[in-house]
C-alpha positions as CSV (number, residue, x, y, z in Angstrom):
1,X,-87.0,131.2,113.6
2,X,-87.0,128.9,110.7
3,X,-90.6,129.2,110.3
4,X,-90.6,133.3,110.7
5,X,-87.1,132.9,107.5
6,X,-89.7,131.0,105.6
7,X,-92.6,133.3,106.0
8,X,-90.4,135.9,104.5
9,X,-88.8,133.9,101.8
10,X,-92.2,133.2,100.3
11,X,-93.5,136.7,100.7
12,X,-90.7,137.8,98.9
13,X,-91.0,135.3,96.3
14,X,-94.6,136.4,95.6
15,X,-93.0,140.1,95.3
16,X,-91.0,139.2,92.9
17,X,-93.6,136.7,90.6
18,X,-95.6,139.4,90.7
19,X,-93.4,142.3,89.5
20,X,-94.3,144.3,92.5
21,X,-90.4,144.0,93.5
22,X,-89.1,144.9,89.8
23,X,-86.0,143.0,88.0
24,X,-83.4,145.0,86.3
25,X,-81.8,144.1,82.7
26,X,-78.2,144.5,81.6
27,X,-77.4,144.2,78.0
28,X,-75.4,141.7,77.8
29,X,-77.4,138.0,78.9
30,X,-76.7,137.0,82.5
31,X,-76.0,133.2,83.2
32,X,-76.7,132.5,87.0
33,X,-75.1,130.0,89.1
34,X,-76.7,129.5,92.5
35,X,-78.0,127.1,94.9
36,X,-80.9,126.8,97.7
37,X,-78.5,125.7,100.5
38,X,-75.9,127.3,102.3
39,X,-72.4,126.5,100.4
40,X,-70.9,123.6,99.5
41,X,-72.8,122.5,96.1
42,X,-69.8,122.8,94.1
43,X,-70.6,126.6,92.6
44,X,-67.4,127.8,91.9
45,X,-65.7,124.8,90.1
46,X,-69.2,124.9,88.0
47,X,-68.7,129.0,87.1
48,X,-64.9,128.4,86.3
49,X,-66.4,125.4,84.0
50,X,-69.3,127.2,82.4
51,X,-66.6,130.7,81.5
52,X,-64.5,127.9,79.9
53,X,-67.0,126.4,77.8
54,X,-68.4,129.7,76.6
55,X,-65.0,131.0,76.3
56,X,-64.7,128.0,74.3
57,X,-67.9,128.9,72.0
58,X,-66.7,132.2,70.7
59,X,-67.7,134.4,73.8
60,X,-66.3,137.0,76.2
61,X,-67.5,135.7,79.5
62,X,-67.4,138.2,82.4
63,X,-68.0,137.2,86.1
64,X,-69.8,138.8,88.6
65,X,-69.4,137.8,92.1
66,X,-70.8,139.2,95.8
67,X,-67.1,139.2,97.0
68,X,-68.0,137.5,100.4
69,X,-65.8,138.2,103.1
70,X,-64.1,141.0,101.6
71,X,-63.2,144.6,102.9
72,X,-63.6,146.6,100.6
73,X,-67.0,148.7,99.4
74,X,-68.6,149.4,96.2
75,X,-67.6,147.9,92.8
76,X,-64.1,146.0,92.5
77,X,-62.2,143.9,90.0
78,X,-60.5,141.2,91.1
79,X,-57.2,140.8,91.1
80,X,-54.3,140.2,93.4
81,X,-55.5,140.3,97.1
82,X,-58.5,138.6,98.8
83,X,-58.8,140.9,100.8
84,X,-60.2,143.4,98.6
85,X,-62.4,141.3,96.2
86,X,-63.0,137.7,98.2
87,X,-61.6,134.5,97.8
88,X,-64.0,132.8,95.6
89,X,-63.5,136.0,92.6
90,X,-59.5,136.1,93.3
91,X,-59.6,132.2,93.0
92,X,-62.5,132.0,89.8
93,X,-59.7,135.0,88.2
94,X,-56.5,132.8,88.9
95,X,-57.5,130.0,87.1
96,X,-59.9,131.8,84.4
97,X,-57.0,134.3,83.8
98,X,-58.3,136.5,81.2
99,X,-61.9,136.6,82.1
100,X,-62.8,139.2,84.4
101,X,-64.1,139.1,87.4
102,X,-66.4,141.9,89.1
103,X,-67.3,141.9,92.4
104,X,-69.9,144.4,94.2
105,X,-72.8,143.3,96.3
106,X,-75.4,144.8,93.6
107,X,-74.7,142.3,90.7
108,X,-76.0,144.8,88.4
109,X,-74.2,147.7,88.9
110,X,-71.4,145.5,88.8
111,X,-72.5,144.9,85.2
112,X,-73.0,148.3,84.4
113,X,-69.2,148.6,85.3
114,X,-68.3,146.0,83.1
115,X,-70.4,146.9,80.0
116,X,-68.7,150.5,80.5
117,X,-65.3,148.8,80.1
118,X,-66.4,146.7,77.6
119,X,-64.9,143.9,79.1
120,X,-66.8,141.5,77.7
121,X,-70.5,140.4,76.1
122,X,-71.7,138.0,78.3
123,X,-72.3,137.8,82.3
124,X,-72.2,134.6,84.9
125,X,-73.5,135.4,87.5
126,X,-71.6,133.6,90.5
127,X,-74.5,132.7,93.6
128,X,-77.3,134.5,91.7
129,X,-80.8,132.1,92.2
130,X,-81.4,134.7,95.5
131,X,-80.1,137.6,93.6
132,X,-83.6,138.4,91.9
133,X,-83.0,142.0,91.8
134,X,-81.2,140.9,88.3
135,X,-82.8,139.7,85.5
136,X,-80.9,136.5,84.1
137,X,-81.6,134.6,80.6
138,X,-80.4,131.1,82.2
139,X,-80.9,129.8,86.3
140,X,-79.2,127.4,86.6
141,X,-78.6,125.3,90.0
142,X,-76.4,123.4,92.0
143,X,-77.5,120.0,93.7
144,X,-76.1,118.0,96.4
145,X,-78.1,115.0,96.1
146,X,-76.9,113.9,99.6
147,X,-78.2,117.6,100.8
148,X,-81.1,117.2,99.0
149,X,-82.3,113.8,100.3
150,X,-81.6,114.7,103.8
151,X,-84.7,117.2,104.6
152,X,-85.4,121.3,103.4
153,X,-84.7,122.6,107.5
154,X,-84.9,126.6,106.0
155,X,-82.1,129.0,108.1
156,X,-81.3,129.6,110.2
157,X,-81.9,126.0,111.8
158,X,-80.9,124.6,108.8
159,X,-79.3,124.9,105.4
160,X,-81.9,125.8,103.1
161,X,-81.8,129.4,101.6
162,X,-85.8,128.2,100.3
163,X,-87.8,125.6,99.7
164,X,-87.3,122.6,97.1
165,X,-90.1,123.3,95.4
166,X,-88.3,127.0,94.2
167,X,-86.1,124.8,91.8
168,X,-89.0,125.3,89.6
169,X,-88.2,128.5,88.7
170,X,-84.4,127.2,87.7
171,X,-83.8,126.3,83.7
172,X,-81.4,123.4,84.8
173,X,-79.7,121.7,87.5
174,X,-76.3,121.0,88.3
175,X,-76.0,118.0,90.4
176,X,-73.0,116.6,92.1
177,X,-72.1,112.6,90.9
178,X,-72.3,110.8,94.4
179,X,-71.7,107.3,95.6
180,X,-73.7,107.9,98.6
181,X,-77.2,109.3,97.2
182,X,-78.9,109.0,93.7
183,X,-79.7,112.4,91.1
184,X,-83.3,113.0,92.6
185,X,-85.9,113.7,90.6
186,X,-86.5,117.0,88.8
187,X,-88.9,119.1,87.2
188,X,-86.2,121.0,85.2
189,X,-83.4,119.4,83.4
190,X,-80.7,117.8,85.2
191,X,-77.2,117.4,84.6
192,X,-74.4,115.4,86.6
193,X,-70.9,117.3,87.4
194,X,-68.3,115.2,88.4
195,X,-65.5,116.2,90.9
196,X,-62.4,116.0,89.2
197,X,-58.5,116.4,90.7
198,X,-56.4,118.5,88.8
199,X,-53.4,117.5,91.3
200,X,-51.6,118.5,94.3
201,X,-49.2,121.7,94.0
202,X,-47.4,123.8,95.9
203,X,-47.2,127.6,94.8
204,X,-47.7,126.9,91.6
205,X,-45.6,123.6,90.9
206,X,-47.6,120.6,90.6
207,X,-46.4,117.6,92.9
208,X,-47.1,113.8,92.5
209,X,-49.2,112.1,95.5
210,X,-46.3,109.5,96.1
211,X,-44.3,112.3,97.5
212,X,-46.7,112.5,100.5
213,X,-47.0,109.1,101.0
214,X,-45.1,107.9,104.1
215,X,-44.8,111.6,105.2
216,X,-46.7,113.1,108.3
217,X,-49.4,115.5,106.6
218,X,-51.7,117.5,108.8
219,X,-55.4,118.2,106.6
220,X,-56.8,121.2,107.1
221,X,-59.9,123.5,105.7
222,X,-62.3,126.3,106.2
223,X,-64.8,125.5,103.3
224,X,-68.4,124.7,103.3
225,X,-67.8,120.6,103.8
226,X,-64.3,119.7,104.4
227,X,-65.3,116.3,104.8
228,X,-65.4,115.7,100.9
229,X,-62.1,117.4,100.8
230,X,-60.5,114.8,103.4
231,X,-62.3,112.1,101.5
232,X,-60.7,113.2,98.5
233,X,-57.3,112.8,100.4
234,X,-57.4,109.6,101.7
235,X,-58.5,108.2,98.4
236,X,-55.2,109.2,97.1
237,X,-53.3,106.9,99.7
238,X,-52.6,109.9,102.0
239,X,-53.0,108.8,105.5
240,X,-53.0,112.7,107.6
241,X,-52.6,112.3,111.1
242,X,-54.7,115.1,111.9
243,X,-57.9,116.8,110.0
244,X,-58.5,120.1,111.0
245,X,-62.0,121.9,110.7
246,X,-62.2,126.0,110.2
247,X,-65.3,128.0,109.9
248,X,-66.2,128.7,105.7
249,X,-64.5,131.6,104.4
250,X,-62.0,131.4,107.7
251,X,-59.5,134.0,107.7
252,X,-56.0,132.9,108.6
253,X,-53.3,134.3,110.1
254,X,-49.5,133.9,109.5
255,X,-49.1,132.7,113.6
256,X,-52.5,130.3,113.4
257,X,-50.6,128.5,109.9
258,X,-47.6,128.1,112.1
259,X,-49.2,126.7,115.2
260,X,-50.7,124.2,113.9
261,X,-49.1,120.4,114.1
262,X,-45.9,119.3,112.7
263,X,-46.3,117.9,109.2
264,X,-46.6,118.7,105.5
265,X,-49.6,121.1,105.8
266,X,-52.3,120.2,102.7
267,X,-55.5,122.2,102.3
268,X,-58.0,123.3,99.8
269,X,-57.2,125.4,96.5
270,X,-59.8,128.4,98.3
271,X,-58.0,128.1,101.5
272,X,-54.9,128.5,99.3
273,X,-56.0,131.7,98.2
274,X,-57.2,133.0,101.9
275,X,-53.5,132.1,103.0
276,X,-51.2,133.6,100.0
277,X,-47.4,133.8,100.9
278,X,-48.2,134.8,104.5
279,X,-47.1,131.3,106.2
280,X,-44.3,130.7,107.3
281,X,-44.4,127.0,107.0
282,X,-44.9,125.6,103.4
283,X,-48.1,123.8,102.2
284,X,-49.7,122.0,99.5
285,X,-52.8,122.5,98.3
286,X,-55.6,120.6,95.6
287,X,-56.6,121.8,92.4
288,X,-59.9,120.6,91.2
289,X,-62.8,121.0,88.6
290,X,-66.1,120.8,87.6
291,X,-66.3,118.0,84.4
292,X,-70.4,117.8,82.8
293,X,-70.4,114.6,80.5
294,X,-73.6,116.1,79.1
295,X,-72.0,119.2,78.3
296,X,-73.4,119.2,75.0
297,X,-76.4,119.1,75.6
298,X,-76.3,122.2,78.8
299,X,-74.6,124.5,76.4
300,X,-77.1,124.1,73.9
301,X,-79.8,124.5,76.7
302,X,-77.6,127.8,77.9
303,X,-77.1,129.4,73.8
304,X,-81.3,128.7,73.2
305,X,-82.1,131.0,75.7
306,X,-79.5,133.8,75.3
307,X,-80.1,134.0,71.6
């Protein structure tokens, strides 16, 4: 089956090299943040980083997201339930707060919504290197390096959306500072991101990791790679007595939050978002961001092209 996935990834490729599937053009330059796995390369923390430095530079940054797992159809803003635009957009808009966030499954219609409201003059494009149907001035990608060393298995055996070798056609790459695997060698630029906690909080009240020390805390996530996230617990010098794995994107439910084991509940700032005020138990949750040393030196790589 992988074999038969990559047949068809590389005849679409040629499709779209050759202009025989066409791109279409919004007004307003599109900045795309994507990946060539399956989750888990730290996309989101980079889009929320990216709107902030823009924002930062003078610009009206505008989102435009999929919505992955929502249940609504057609073109949505995001806004105050999940449900209706995803958890990635509803997350990206709580802590961008004044940047929009448009969500609809054809990116560019999404932007024709937005350039109709005027809601803003330039467009990220949250998991966009697939998304060819939409031209973008900047492709940029997101790297695990442990991923990346580990073998290209294409889906649905393994991870891979395509090939390594399609990072070619990305302007830059975003890759993930590691202690277990070095930045691999590129043919585009690369630029290291660095994981960094923002703190523990509860609604929306930030609380110090010596309160959970001593206490019986139960982990629990449904992301991409929880594993990174229970790392990032115990290397605060909280000991859970139980992690707990969901799918990605798991929906919970107010009866699942409240069977699980006794303890301070602590999960993932996304899984946050997924749960709301529905459980009946309290939780904690982690904050974190994306941090590029070399920011500089991206932004000036981004603000070439789009001129």
């Amino acid at each position: 089956m992988s074999r038969v996935f990559g047949l068809f990834v590389r005849a679409r490729a040629i499709l779209y090299d050759s202009g025989i599937l066409p791109t279409r053009r919004l007004n307003h330059p599109v900045i795309s943040v994507g990946n060539l796995t399956v989750g888990g390369t730290g996309k989101t923390p980079l889009v929320i980083a990216l709107a902030e430095a823009m924002r930062h530079r003078g610009f009206r940054p505008v989102v435009l997201s999929r919505g992955y797992g929502r249940t609504t159809r057609g073109i949505v803003i995001a806004d105050s339930r999940w449900e209706e635009c995803g958890d990635e957009p509803l997350l990206i808009k709580r802590r961008l707060v004044d940047v929009p966030v448009v969500v609809g499954a054809d990116r560019y219609e999404a932007g024709l919504v937005a350039e109709r409201k005027q809601l803003g003059d330039v467009f990220i494009l949250d998991d966009g290197f697939q998304h060819r149907q939409l031209h973008r001035d900047v492709d940029i990608v997101a790297i695990d390096p442990v991923e990346w060393a580990a073998g290209e298995t294409l889906l649905p055996s393994g991870r891979w959306r395509e090939p390594k070798s399609e990072i070619a056609r990305a302007h830059a790459a975003c890759v993930q500072e590691s202690d277990d695997a070095s930045t691999p060698s590129l043919p585009i630029p690369a630029f290291i991101v660095r994981t960094q906690l923002d703190g523990i909080y509860q609604e929306d009240s930030r609380i110090s990791p010596e309160n959970l020390m001593g206490r019986p805390v139960i982990a629990f996530a449904g992301i991409a790679k929880p594993e990174r996230f229970f790392a990032t617990i115990e290397s605060l010098g909280i000991q859970a007595l139980e992690y707990i794995r969901f799918s990605d994107h798991h929906h919970y439910s107010a009866r699942q939050i409240e069977k699980l084991p006794g303890g301070l509940l602590i999960t993932t700032e996304k899984d946050a978002v997924r749960i709301g005020a529905s459980a009946a138990r309290p939780y904690c949750y982690l904050r974190i961001s994306a941090k590029i040393p070399d920011v500089e030196r991206l932004m000036s790589l981004i603000l070439n092209r789009i001129k």
